[in-house]
C-alpha positions in Angstrom: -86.2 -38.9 -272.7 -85.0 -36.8 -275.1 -85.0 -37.1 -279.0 -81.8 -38.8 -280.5 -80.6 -36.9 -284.1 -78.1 -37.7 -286.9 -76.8 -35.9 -289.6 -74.5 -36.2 -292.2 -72.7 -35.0 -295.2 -73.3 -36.2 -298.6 -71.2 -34.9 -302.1 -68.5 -32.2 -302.4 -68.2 -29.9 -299.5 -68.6 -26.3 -299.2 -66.8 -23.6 -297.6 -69.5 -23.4 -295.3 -70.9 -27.1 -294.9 -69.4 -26.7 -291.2 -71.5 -23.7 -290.5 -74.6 -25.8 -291.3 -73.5 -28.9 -288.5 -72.6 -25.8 -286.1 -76.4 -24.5 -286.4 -77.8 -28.1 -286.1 -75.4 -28.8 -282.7 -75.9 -25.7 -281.2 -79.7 -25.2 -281.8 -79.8 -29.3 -280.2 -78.4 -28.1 -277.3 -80.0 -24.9 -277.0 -83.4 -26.9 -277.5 -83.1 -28.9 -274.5 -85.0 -31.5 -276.4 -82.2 -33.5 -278.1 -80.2 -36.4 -275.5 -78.0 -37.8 -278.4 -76.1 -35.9 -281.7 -74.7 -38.1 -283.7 -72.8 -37.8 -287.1 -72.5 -39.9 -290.0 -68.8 -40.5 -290.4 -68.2 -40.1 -294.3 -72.1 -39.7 -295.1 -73.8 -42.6 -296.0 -71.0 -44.8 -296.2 -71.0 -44.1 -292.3 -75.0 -45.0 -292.4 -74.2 -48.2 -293.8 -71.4 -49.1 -291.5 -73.3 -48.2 -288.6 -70.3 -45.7 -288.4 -71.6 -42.7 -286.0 -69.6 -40.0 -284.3 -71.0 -38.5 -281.1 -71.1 -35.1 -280.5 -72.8 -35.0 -277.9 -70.3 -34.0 -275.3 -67.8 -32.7 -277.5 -66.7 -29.3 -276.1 -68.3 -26.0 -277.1 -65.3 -24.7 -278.3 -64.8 -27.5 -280.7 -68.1 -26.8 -282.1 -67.9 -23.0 -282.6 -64.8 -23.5 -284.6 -67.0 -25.6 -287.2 -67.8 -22.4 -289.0 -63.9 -21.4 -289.3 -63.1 -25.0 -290.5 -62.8 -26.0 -294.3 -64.2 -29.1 -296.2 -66.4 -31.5 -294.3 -65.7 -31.9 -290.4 -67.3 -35.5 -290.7 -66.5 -36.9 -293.6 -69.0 -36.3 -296.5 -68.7 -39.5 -299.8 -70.8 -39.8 -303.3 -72.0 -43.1 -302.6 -75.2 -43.1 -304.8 -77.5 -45.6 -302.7 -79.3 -48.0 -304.0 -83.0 -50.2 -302.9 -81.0 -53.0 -301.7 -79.1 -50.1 -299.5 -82.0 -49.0 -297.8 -83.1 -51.6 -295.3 -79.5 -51.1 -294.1 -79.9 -47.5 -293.7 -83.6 -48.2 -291.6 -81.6 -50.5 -289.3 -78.8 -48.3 -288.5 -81.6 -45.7 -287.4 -83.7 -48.5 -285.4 -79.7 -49.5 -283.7 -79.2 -45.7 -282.5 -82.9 -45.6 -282.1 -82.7 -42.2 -284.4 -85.3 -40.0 -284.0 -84.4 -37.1 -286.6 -82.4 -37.1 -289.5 -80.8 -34.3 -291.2 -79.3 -35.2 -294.8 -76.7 -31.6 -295.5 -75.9 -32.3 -299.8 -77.2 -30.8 -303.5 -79.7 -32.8 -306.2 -78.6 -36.3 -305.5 -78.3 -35.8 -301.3 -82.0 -34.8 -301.5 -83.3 -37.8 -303.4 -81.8 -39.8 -300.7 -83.4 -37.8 -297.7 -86.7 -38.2 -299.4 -86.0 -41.9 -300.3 -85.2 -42.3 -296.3 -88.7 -40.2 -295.5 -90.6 -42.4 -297.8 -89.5 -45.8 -296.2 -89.4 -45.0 -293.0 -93.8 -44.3 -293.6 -93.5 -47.1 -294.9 -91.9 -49.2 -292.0 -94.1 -47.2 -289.9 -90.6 -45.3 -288.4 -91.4 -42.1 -286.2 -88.4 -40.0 -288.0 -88.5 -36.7 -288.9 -86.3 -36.4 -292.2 -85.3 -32.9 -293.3 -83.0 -31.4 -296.1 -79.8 -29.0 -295.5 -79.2 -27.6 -298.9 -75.4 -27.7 -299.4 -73.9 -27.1 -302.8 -71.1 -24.3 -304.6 -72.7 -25.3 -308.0 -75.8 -23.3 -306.6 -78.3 -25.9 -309.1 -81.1 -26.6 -306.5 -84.2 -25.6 -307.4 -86.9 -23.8 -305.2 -84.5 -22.2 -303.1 -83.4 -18.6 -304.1 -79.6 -20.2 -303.9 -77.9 -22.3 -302.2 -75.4 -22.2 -299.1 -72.2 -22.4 -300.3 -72.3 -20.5 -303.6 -71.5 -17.1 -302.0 -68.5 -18.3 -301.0 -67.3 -20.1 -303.8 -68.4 -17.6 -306.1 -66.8 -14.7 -304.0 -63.7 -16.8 -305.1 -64.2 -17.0 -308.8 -65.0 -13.4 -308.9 -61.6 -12.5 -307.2 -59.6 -15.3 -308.6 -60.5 -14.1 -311.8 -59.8 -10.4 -311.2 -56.0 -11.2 -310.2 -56.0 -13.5 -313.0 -57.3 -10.9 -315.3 -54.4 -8.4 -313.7 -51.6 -10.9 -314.2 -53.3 -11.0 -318.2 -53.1 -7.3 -318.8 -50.0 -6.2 -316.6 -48.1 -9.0 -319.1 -50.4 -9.3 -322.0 -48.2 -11.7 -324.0 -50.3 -14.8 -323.7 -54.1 -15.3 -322.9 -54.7 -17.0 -319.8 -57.8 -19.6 -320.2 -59.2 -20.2 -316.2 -61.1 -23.2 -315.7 -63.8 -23.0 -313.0 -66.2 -25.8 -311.1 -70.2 -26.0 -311.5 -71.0 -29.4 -313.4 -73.8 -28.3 -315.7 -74.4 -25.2 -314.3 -72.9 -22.0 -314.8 -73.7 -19.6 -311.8 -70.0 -20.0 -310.4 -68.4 -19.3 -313.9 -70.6 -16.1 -314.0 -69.6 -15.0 -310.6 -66.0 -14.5 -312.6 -67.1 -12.6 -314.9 -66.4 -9.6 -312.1 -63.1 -9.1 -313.8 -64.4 -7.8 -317.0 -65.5 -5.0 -314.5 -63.3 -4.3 -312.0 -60.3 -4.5 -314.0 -58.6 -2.8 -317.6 -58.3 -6.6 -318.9 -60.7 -7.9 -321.9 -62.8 -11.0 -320.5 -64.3 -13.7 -322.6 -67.2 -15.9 -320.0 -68.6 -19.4 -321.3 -71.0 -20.9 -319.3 -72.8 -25.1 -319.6 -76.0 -23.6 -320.5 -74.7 -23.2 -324.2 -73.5 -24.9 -326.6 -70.1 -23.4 -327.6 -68.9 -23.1 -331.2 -65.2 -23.4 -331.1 -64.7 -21.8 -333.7 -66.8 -18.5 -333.1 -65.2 -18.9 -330.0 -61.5 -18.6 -331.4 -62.2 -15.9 -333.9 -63.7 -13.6 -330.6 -60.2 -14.6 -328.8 -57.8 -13.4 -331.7 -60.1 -10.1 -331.7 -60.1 -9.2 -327.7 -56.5 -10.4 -327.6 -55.5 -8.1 -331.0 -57.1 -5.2 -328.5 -53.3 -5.3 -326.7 -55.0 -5.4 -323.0 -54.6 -8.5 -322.2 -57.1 -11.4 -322.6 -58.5 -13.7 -319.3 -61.3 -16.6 -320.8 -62.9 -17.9 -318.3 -65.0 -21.5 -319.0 -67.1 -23.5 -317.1 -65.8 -27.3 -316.6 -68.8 -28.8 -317.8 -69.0 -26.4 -321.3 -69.9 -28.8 -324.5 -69.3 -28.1 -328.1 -72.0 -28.3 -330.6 -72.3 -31.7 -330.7 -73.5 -32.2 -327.3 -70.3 -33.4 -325.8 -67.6 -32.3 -323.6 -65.2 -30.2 -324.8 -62.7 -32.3 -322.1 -63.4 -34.9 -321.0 -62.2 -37.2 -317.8 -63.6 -40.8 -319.4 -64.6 -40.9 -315.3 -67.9 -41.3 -313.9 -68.3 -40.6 -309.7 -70.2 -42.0 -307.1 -73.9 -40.3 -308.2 -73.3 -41.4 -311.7 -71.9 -38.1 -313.3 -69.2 -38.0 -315.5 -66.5 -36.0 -314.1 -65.0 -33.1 -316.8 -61.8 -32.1 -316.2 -59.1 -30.4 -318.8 -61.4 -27.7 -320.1 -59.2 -25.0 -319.8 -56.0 -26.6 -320.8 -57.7 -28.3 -324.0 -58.8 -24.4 -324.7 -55.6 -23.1 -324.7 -54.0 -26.0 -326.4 -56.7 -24.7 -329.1 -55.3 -21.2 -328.8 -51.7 -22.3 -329.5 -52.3 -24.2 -332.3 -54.8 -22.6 -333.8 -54.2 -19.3 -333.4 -50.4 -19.4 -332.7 -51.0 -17.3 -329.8 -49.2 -18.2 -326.1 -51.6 -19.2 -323.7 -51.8 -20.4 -319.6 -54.4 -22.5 -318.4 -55.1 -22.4 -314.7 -57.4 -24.5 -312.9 -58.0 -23.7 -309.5 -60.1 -26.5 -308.6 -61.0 -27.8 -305.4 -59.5 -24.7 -303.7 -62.6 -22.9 -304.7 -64.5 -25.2 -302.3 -62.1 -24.8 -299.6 -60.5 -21.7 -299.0 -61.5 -20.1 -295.8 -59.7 -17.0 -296.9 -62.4 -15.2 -299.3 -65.3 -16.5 -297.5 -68.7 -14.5 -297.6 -69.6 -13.8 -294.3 -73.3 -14.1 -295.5 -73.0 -17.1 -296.9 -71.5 -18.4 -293.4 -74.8 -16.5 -291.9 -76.9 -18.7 -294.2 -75.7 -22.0 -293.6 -75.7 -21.6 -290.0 -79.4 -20.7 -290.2 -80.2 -22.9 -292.4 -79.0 -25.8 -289.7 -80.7 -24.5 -287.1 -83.9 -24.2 -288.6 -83.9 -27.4 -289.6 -82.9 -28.9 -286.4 -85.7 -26.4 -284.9 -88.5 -27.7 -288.2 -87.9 -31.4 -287.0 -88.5 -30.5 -283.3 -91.7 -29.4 -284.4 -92.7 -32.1 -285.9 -91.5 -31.5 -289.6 -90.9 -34.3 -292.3 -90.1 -34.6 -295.9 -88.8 -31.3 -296.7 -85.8 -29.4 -297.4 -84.8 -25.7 -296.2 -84.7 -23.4 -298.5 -83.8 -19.6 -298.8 -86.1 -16.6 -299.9 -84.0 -13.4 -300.3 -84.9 -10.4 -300.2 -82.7 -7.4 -302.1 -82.9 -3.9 -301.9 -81.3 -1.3 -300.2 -80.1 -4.1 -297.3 -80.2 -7.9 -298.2 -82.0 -10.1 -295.9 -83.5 -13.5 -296.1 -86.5 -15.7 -294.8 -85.8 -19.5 -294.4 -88.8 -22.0 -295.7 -89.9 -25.6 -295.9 -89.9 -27.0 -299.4 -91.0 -30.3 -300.0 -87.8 -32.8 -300.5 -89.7 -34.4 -304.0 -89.9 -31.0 -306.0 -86.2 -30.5 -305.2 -85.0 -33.7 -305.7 -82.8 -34.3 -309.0 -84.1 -31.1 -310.3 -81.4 -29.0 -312.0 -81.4 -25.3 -311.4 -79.8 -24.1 -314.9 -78.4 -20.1 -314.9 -81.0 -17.9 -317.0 -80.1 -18.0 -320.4 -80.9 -14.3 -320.8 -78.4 -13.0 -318.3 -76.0 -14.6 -321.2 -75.1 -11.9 -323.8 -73.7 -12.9 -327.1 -72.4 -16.4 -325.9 -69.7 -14.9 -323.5 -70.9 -11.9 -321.5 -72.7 -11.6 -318.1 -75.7 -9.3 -317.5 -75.6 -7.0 -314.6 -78.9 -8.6 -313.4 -76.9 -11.3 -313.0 -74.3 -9.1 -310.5 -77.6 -7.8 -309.2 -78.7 -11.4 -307.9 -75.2 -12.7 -306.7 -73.6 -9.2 -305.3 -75.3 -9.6 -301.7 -74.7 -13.5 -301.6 -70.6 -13.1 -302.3 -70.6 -10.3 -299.5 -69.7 -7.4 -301.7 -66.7 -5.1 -300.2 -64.6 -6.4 -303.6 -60.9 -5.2 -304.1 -60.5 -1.5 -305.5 -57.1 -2.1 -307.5 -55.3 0.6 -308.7 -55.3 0.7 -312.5 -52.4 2.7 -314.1 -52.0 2.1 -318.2 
């Protein structure tokens, strides 16, 4: 008899999330080892509903299109779980008689997978739990990054150029863009491409520091006095020197986390009246987490891989840890996949390096260095005139 697996989605999806189920289905049926693939419909609100989709016989073609498909094919949910969850959990596994479990999420998803190894030692369950590492906000630590940040970050750096265009080929107003990450700043950095591909000034603020609003205002009127048009691009989750938000939502999710929102427009609102300068505010949003459009074909690489060797880790004989990347750049970028133990990654925080900030609002080509390979390179060549 073969071994029975489920896996399912927990937080925000990825542009890629789909590759990563792909790798697990497909390395399943390549294994010949695995008789039942089911999913968790909506994560671990699925878990707890005894809610499982079988994928077992779903065509081949189906499947391949996984990697081609945005947000989360199952479901995915931000249901934080809690002790008195558990036992429910444990019995949903003993009902499908569950042999391996793959949990596909960021910080939070990973304290859950290692919370479902722990108990199941400790009901004496044969499961095999292992880690996908899922997440745009590229925070998990261990891992060199994370599938899913190429892509989203291949956005912001694009997103931003055009936005940096429209600033300079109109420079009447400054144009404030407001991009995901939580607390961490590695997809706000990824925009920072514009201040180099384009003729635009570009002003980057990133979680990791503290902003002084009004330093921040006095560098705006300068760059925007320069007459070439002024993009600002902040992270969601920047705070002002006393610690909190500079917008914020009065909402707290599923894990726990309050949920920013209105960074950007609250920054221009600032420009306008402080400055009496016109200003835009543009949020893309969730669309840099699902557009299929600008995806990094590496990243899609990645998160395939990253499936399949965890399915292939738990045919082994594997438990407890999460996959994780170890790059290698040079010349050509390639990658080794790893094991890393689910407790070191769990709720840890990967912050972006304070000294690839320069003078509160620039990038460091180190930075461009790391990410460049992961976003898939090839960027737009525009044709600058003025």
């Amino acid at each position: 008899m073969g071994l029975n697996i489920l896996v399912a989605h927990g937080g925000g999806p990825t542009p890629v999330i789909n590759s990563s189920l792909q790798g697990v289905a497909e390395a399943a049926r390549e294994s010949g080892k695995v008789d039942k693939i089911y999913a968790a419909r909506f994560g671990a609100e699925g878990i707890l509903k005894g809610d499982l989709i079988d994928l077992t016989d779903v065509p081949a073609a189906t499947i391949a299109r996984l990697s081609h498909t945005p947000a989360s094919a199952i479901g995915s949910c931000r249901r934080k779980l809690t002790d008195a969850d558990y036992p429910t959990v444990i019995e949903t596994l003993k009902k499908f008689k569950i042999d391996c479990f793959f949990y596909n999420g960021g910080n939070d998803s990973m304290d859950t997978c290692n919370k479902v190894n722990e108990l199941a030692k400790k009901e004496g369950l044969d499961l095999r739990v292992i880690g996908i590492p899922k997440t745009i906000d590229n925070d998990l630590d261990i891992t060199d990054h994370c599938p899913g940040f190429g892509s989203a970050a291949r956005f912001s750096a694009i997103g931003a150029s055009e936005l940096a265009l429209e600033a300079s080929g109109l420079p009447i107003h400054v144009v404030v863009m407001e991009v995901m990450g939580r607390n961490a700043g590695w997809l706000t950095a990824a925009s920072a491409l514009a201040d180099r591909i384009t003729n635009c000034e570009v002003l980057t603020y990133l979680p990791e520091q503290l902003v002084d609003t009004d330093q921040m205002m006095a560098d705006i009127e300068r760059e925007y006095a320069k007459g070439k048009g002024l993009l600002v691009t902040i992270s969601e989750g920047c705070c002002g020197l006393d610690g909190k938000p500079l917008a914020d939502s009065g909402i707290v999710d599923g894990f726990g986390h309050v949920i920013p929102g209105g960074t950007a427009q609250h920054i221009s609102d600032m420009i306008i009246q402080q400055l009496n300068i016109k200003s835009r505010a543009e949020k893309p949003g969730l669309m840099g987490r699902n557009d299929m459009s600008r995806i990094s074909n590496p990243d899609r690489e990645e998160a395939y891989a990253v499936g399949k060797f965890a399915l292939e880790s738990a045919i082994r004989g594997e438990s407890g840890y999460m996959v994780a990347i170890d790059a290698h750049r040079g010349e050509t970028y390639s990658f080794d996949l790893f094991l890393a133990p689910l407790e070191r990654v769990a709720n840890v925080e990967k912050k972006f390096p304070l000294e690839w900030i320069v003078e509160g609002n620039k990038i460091d080509d180190k930075f461009f260095e790391y990410a460049n390979p992961l976003m898939g390179g090839n960027f737009p060549q525009y044709a600058i005139l003025r």
